[in-house]
Kinemage of the C-alpha trace (Angstrom):
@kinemage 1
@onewidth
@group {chain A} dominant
@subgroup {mainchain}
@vectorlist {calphas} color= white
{ca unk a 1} P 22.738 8.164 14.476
{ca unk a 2} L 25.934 6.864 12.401
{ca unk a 3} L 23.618 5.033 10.210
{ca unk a 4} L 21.088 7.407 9.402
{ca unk a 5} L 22.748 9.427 6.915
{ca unk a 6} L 23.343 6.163 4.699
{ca unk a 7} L 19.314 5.618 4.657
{ca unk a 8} L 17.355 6.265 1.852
{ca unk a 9} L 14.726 8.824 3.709
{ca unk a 10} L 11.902 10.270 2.465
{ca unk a 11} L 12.405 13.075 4.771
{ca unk a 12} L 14.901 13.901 7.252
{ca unk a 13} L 15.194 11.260 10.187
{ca unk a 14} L 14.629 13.596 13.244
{ca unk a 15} L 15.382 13.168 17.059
{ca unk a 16} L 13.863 15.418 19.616
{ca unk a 17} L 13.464 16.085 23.347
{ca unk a 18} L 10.847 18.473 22.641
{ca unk a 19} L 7.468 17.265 24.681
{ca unk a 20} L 5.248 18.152 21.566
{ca unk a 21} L 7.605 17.255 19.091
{ca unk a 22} L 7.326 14.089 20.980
{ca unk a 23} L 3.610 13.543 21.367
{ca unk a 24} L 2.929 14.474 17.187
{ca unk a 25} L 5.678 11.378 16.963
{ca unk a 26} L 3.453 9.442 18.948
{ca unk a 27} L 0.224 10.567 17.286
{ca unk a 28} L 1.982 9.581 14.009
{ca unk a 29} L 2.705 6.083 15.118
{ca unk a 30} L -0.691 5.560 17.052
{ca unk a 31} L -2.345 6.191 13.517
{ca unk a 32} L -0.339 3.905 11.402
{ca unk a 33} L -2.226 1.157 12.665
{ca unk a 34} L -5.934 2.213 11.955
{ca unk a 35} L -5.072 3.745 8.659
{ca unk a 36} L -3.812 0.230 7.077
{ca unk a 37} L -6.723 -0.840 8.522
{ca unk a 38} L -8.949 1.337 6.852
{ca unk a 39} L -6.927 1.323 3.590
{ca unk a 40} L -7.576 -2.905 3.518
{ca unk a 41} L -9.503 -4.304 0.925
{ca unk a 42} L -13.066 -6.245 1.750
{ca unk a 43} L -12.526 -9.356 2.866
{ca unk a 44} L -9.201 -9.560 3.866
{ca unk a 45} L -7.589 -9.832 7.192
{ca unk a 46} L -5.478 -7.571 8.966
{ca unk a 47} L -2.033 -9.589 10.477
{ca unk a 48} L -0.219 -8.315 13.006
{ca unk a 49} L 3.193 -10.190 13.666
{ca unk a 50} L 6.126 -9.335 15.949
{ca unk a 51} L 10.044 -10.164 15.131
{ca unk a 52} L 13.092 -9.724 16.466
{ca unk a 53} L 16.915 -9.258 15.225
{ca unk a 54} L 20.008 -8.824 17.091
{ca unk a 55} L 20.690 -5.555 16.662
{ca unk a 56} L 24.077 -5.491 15.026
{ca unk a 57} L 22.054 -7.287 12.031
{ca unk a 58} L 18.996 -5.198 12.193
{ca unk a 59} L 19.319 -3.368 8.739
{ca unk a 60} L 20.255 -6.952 7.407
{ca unk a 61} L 17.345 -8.369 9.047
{ca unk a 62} L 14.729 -5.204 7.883
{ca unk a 63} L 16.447 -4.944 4.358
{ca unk a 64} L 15.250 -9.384 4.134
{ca unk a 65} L 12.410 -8.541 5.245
{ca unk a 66} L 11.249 -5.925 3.029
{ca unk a 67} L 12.075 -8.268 0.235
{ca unk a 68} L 9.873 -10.545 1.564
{ca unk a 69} L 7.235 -8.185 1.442
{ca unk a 70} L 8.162 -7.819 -2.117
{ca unk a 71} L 8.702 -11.267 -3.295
{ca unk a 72} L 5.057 -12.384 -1.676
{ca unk a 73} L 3.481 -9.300 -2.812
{ca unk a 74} L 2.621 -7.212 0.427
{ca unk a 75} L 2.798 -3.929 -1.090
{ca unk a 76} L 0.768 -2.384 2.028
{ca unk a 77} L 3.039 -3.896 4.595
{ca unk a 78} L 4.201 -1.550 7.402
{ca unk a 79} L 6.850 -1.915 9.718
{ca unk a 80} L 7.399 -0.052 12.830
{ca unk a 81} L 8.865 -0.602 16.629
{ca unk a 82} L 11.695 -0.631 18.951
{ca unk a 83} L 14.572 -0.733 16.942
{ca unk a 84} L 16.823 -0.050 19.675
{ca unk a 85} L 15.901 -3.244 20.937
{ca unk a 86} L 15.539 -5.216 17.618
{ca unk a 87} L 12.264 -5.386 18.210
{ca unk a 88} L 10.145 -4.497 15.184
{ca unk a 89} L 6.069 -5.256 14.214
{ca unk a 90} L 4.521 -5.231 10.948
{ca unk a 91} L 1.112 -5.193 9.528
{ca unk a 92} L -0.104 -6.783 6.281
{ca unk a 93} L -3.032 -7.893 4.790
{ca unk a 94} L -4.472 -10.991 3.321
{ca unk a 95} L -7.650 -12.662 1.941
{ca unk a 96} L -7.943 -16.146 2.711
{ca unk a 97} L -10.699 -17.020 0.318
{ca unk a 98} L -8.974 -18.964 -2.271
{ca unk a 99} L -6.109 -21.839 -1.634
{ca unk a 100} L -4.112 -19.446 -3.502
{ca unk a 101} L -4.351 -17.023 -0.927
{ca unk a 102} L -3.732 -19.779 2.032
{ca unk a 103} L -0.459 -20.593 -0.387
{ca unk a 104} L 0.981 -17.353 -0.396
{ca unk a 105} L 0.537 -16.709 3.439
{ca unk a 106} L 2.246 -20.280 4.138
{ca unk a 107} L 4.885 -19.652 2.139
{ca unk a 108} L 5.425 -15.733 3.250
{ca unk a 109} L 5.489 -16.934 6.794
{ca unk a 110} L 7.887 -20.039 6.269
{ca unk a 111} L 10.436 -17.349 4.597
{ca unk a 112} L 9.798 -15.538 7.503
{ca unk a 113} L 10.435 -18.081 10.106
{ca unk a 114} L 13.579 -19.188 8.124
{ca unk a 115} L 14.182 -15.476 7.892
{ca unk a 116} L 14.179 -14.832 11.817
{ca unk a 117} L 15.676 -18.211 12.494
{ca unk a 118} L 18.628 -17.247 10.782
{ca unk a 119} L 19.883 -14.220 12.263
């Protein structure tokens, strides 16, 4: 909770032990999935990966990874997960039609490893 008020939000970060507050939470984060999904262009490939920080370098570790995201050009990558636990997922997507394509997935997930590796 020390952290959050250093985040750049776009709305206020909110906790709750409110039962619906809860399940609209939950509803939120159930969707995130299908809408990417349905937001992909033809052709392309939905990833799901999984990584994992140690916790005291988590906003190290997200802050890397978002420029990743950049840097490769995933501009509809989401992340989401169990950041009490370092434990985070993201979604992307990618066409694999062209070498180029294969290229920039190889590369994105050799950052990545190196990325993950490292902390």
């Amino acid at each position: 909770e020390r952290l959050l008020p250093t985040l750049p939000l776009l709305a206020p970060a909110e906790f709750t032990r409110d039962a619906e507050r809860q399940a609209a939470f939950w509803r939120v984060r159930k969707g995130l999935i299908p809408s990417v999904g349905a937001m992909r262009a033809r052709g392309t490939s939905f990833i799901i990966e999984d990584v994992v920080f140690p916790v005291e370098r988590l906003a190290e570790g997200v802050a890397e990874l978002q420029a990743l995201f950049d840097r490769y050009g995933y501009d509809d990558a989401i992340v989401f997960g169990h950041a009490k636990d370092g434990n985070l997922h993201f979604v992307l997507t990618q066409a694999f039609q062209e070498s180029s394509d294969v290229e920039r997935y190889d590369g994105f997930m050799k950052a990545l490893a190196e990325l993950v590796v490292g902390r």
